[in-house]
C-alpha positions as CSV (number, residue, x, y, z in Angstrom):
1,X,0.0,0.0,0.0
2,X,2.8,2.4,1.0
3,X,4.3,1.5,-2.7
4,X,1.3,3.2,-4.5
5,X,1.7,6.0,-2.2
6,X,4.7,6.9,-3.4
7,X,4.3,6.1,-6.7
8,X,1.1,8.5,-7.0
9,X,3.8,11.5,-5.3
10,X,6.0,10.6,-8.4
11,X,3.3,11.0,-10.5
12,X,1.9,13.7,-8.9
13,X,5.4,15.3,-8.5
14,X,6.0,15.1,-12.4
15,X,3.1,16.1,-13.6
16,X,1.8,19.0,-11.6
17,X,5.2,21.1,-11.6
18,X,5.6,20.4,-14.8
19,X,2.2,22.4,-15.6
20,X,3.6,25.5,-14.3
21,X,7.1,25.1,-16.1
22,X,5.7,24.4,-19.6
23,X,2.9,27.8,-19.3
24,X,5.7,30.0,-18.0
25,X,8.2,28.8,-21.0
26,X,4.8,28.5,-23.6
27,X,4.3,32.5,-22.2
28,X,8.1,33.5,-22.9
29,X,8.5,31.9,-25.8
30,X,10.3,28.5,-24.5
31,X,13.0,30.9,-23.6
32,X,14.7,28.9,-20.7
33,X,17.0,31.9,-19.4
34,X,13.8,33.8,-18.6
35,X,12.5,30.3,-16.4
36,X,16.2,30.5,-15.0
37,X,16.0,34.5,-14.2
38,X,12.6,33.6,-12.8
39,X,14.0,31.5,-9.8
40,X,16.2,34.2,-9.0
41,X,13.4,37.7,-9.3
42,X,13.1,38.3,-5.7
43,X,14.7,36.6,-2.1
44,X,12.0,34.1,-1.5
45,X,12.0,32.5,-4.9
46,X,16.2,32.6,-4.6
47,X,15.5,31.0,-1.7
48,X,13.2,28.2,-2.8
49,X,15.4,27.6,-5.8
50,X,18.2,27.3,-3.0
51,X,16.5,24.8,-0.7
52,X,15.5,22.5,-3.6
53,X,19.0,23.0,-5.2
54,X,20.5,21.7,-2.0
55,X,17.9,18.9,-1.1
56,X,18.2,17.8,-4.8
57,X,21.9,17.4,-4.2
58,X,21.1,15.8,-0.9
59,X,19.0,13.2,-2.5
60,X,21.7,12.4,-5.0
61,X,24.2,11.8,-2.5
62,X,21.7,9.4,-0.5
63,X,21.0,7.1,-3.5
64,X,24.5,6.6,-4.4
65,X,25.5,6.0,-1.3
66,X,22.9,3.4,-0.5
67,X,23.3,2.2,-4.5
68,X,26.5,1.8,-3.3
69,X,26.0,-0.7,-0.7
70,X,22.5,-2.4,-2.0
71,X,23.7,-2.6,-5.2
72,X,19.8,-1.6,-6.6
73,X,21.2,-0.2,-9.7
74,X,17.4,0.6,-10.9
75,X,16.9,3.4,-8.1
76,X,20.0,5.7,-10.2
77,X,16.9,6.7,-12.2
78,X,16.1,9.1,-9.3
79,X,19.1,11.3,-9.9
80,X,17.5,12.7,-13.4
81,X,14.2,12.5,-12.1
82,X,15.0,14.9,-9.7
83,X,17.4,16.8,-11.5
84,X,14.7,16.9,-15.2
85,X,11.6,17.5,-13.0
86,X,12.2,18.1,-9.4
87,X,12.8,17.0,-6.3
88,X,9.0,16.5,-6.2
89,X,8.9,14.0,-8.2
90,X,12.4,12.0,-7.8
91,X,12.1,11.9,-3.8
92,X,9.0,9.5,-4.0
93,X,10.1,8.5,-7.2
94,X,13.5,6.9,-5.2
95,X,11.3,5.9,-2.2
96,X,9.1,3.6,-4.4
97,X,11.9,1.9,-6.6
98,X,13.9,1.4,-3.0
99,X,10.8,-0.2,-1.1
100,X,10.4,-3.2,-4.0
101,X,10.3,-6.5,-2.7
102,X,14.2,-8.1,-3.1
């Protein structure tokens, strides 16, 4: 049961972020420097952008070290996950491929 729960945060993690990205780039034109600029317009967004840089890089470190020792090589899909879509997505995303029956 605790499996589909993080598999619908994946889901839920991709797609509903991903909603805001695409209208902001559809509105500028897909110009990604103006998304980029956007994380950076005012101190609460630089530091959102912050916080999730560093709890993406957290993340990161967390599954290689535990790919390191479990040797579930499927789990590396995480890192893109979170670093393509968000940390929204490639937490749960890591928590569901981890907690698969061996």
């Amino acid at each position: 049961m605790l499996r589909l729960v993080w598999l619908s945060l994946a889901l839920w993690g991709a797609v509903h972020p991903m909603y805001y990205f695409s209208q902001h780039l559809i509105s500028t034109g897909w110009d990604f420097q103006a998304l980029i600029d956007a994380w950076y317009v005012n101190d609460s967004t630089t530091g959102l952008t912050w916080d999730l840089t560093i709890a993406a890089i957290t993340l990161t470190i967390w599954v290689l070290a535990e790919v390191a020792v479990r040797r579930n090589w499927l789990t590396l899909i995480a890192i893109p996950a979170t670093f393509c879509i968000g940390v929204s997505c490639g937490l749960p995303l890591y928590l569901y491929l981890r907690s698969r029956p061996i």
